[in-house]
Steps between C-alpha positions, in 0.01 A plus 500: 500500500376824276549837634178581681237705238277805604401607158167417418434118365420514089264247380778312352625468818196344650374258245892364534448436862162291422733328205789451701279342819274284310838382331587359845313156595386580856243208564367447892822460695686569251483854506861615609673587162190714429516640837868621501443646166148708587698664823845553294300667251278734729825579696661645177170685446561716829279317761636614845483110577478192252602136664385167519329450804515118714182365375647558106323783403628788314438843683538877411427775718487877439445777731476490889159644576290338764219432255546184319435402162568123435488363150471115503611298208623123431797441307425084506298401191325193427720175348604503151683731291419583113720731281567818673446772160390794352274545205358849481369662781442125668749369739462120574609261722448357894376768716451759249153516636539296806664718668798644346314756330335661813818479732678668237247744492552581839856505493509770220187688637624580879856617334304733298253644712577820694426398825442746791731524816199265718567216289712214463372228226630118541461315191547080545546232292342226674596122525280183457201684363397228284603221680194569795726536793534875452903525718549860303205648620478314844829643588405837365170538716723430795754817379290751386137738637425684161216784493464356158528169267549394165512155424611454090293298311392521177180646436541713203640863552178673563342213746490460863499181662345587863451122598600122469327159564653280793673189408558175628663166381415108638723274473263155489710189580363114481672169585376200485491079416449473157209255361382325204371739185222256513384546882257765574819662738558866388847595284705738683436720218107465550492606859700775363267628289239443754656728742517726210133507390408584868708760443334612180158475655552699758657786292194433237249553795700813646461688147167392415381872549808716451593646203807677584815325430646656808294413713451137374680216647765336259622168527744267249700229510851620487715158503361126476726184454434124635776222539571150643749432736509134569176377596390863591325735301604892549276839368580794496293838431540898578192671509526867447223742585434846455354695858239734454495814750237301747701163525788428654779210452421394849124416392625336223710252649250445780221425183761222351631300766695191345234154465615171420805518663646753277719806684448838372825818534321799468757786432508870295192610691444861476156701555386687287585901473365848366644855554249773500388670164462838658826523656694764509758257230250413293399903441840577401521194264161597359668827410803442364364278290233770326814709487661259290186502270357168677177328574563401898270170543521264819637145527376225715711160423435163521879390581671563796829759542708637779230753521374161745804500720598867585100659480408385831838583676540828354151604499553803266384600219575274236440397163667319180635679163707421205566481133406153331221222443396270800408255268883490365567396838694118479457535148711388259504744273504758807601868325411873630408812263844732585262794427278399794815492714573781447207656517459304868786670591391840442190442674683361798765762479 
């Protein structure tokens, strides 16, 4: 391992940490190589503590103040992994975006700030993010009490998400003797769809006056497949929905009770969460960010984040920042502006 720095952490320095962790494939549970390398590095950058903890996420602590700063990260990224390069000022590759470049940014940021003897900042890089089960962040609500939260997520450097929708996935399962194309018996893959356009209409009927995408109700059909196994015929279908602030996943699963002998899994549920917009974090983002020449403007989203998990628990102020496009997010041509990085940074800083 390096010698541990103090000096102050050059640019250079900190677009090679984005480079060097989006460079490491880190999908959901398969995080531990990016892990190891996120708490070797902020050990060598002088954090008073930088380990791995037992859920898999990479942690970094500074100071020993009773009032707690946690900044929440992933370090999992969605499947898939395209070229990891440079051209220009645009860095590309898996989690670049999504979230690389916002855990980064608070890795740099609370080495660079001059915190005050009341402090001591945690900054995580969370597990299983994108794979809905959330393990990072369920461990970390357990571990930590902050006064304050930030959960990174890209929103552009001079946004702030305050809130997320809810989320919950059905897993739709039918079994059945097959029958003759020519009967009038349903296909296995026509009750599917039947289950599905109850779905639809009920989603269709819950928007017909709302006009915010928050607060709408969002449902798709993930995964659908249909196979014979002897004389049986088998269909399959996840239905994924989007929870508005006055639903929960509980009402939803109530609404859609399996018919026609099907079974339906619900899992992923979580309700959906908002911190305040005049809270006490959300003045001091507003402000750094007009320092740094910026145009503060409020985020609600439509997809769900550990915001979800650790908002409720913690019940602190809390919100979401960091450098990138949200629509980048799973893409695959994912990349992040390193000028907007750094400029995150500063703001964070």
């Amino acid at each position: 391992m390096l010698e541990q720095s103090m000096s102050p952490i050059t640019s250079t320095t900190a677009e090679q940490l984005l480079h060097d962790l989006v460079a490491i494939p880190s999908p959901s549970r398969e995080e531990a190589s990016a892990s190891r390398f996120l708490a070797d590095w902020m050990g060598q950058q002088g954090y008073d503590e930088a380990y791995v903890d037992e859920a898999g996420n990479a942690v970094g602590i500074i100071g020993n103040g009773e009032r707690e700063i946690v900044l929440l990260g992933h370090i999992d990224t969605f499947p898939g992994f395209p070229e990891v390069r440079v051209d220009g000022r645009t860095l590309y590759g898996r989690g670049s975006v999504d979230a690389k470049g916002p855990l980064c940014t608070f890795a740099v940021a609370a080495r660079q700030a001059q915190l005050s003897d009341n402090v001591r900042v945690v900054v995580i890089g969370a597990v299983e993010e994108e794979a809905a089960t959330s393990k990072g962040a369920r461990y970390a609500a357990t571990q930590y009490s902050p006064d304050l939260c930030v959960i990174g997520e890209p929103s552009n450097w001079e946004r702030i998400t305050l809130g997320y929708k809810g989320r919950l996935l059905l897993d739709w399962r039918w079994e059945g003797g097959l029958s003759h194309s020519a009967g009038e018996a349903l296909s296995p893959a026509e009750i599917a769809i039947n289950y599905w356009l109850n779905v639809k209409a009920y989603a269709d009927e819950f928007n017909k006056d709302i006009t915010s995408l928050y607060a709408s109700l969002d449902a798709s059909v993930r995964d659908i497949n249909t196979r014979q196994e002897g004389v049986n015929g088998i269909a399959e279908m996840t239905v994924a929905f989007r929870l508005p602030p006055n639903i929960t996943p509980q009402e939803i699963v109530a609404q859609f009770p399996p018919t026609d002998g099907a079974t339906v899994s619900p899992r992923g549920g979580e309700v959906a969460f908002a911190g305040d917009k005049n809270s006490e974090l959300s003045r001091l983002f507003r402000r750094a960010i007009r320092d740094n020449e910026g145009n503060p403007r409020f985020l609600y989203k439509t997809g769900t984040a550990d915001m979800n998990v650790v908002g409720p628990i913690w019940d602190c102020p809390i919100a979401a920042s960091g450098p990138g496009d949200s629509s980048l997010d799973h893409n695959p041509h994912e990349h992040i502006d390193l000028d907007e990085y750094l400029r995150a940074i500063s703001v964070l800083t």
